[in-house]
N, C-alpha and C positions, 0 to 999 in steps of 0.2 A: 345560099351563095350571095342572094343581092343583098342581104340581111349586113353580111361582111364589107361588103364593097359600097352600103350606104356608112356604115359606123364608119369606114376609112375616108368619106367624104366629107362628114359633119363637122369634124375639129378645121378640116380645111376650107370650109364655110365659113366658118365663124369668123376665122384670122381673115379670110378674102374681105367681108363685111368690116368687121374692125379697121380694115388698112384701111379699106374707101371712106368711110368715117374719118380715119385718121387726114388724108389725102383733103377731104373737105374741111373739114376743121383749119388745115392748116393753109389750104389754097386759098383761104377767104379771110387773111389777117384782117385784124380789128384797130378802130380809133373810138375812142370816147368820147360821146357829148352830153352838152349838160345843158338839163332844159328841165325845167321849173324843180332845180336842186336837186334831182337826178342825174348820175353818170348813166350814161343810155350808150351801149355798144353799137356803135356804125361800120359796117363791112369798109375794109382801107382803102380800097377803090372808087367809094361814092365821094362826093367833095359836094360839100356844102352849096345851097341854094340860096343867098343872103337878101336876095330881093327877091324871091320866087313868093306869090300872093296865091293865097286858098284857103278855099273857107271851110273855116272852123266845124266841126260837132259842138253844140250844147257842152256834151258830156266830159270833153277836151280843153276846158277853156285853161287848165295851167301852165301850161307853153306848148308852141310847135315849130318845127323845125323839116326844112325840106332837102333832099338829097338828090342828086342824081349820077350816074356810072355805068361805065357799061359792065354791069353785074346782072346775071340771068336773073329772073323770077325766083325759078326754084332754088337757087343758088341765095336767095335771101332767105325764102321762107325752112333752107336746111341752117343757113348761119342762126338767127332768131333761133329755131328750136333747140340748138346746141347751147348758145351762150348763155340764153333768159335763164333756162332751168339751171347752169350751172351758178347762176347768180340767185338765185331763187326765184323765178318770179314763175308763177303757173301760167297755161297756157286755159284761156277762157273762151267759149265760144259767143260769149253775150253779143260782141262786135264784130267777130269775124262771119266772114262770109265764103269761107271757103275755099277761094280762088286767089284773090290778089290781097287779102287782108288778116290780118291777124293780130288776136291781143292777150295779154299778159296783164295779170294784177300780182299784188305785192303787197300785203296788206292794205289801205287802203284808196293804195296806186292803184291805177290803170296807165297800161300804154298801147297802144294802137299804131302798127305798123302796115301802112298802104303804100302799095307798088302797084306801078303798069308802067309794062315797056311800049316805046313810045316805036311805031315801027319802022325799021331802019335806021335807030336812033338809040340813045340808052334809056335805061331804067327810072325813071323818077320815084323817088321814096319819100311819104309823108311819113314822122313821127309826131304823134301827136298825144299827150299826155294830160290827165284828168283825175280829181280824188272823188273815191265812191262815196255815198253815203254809206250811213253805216248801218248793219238791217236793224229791222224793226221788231 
């Protein structure tokens, strides 16, 4: 009998999951920037930080770019895993750190996306962009 009433549960899993997916994907419309000849997906709620100063990575030196919004954490790091892959860019652990950071290469891209909310404040986002060498 549970055997029934788990199989009658599954398909309606699935579509519950799917909708919340759908529901994030679309609560977190997107703008485009462009930073070192890259279009780079920015969640439509962050607005540009045009004099915001931070220092660079080594690894980042071909442009970077600062945001800020009151956009959750994980509400960034669900938009990034949605949009990167459907643009292609794989998700890499070289830069990330688990928590507030995460990166993406694309053939010989890299991009680095860093967030922390600022408390009782919004979200500040670096993106910051770099070309890998190429292995050896």
């Amino acid at each position: 009998m549970s055997t029934k009433f788990e199989s009658y549960l599954r398909p309606y899993g699935l579509l519950s999951l799917a909708f919340i997916l759908f529901l994030t994907a679309v609560g977190c419309q997107q703008q485009n920037a462009e930073i070192a000849g890259l279009s780079i997906p920015v969640p439509e709620k962050m607005n540009r930080n045009p004099d915001k100063a931070f220092a660079t990575i080594p690894e980042f030196k071909d442009g970077q770019a600062s945001y800020q919004g009151n956009v959750a954490p994980m509400a960034i790091f669900t938009f990034y895993q949605h949009v990167m892959a459907a643009k292609g860019w794989e998700p890499t652990a070289r830069f990330s750190n688990g928590k507030d950071r995460i990166a993406y290469t694309k053939g010989n891209r890299i991009l680095l996306v860093q967030y922390n909310q600022i408390p009782d404040g919004p979200t500040v986002m670096t993106l910051m962009v770099g070309t890998q060498d190429p292995p050896k």
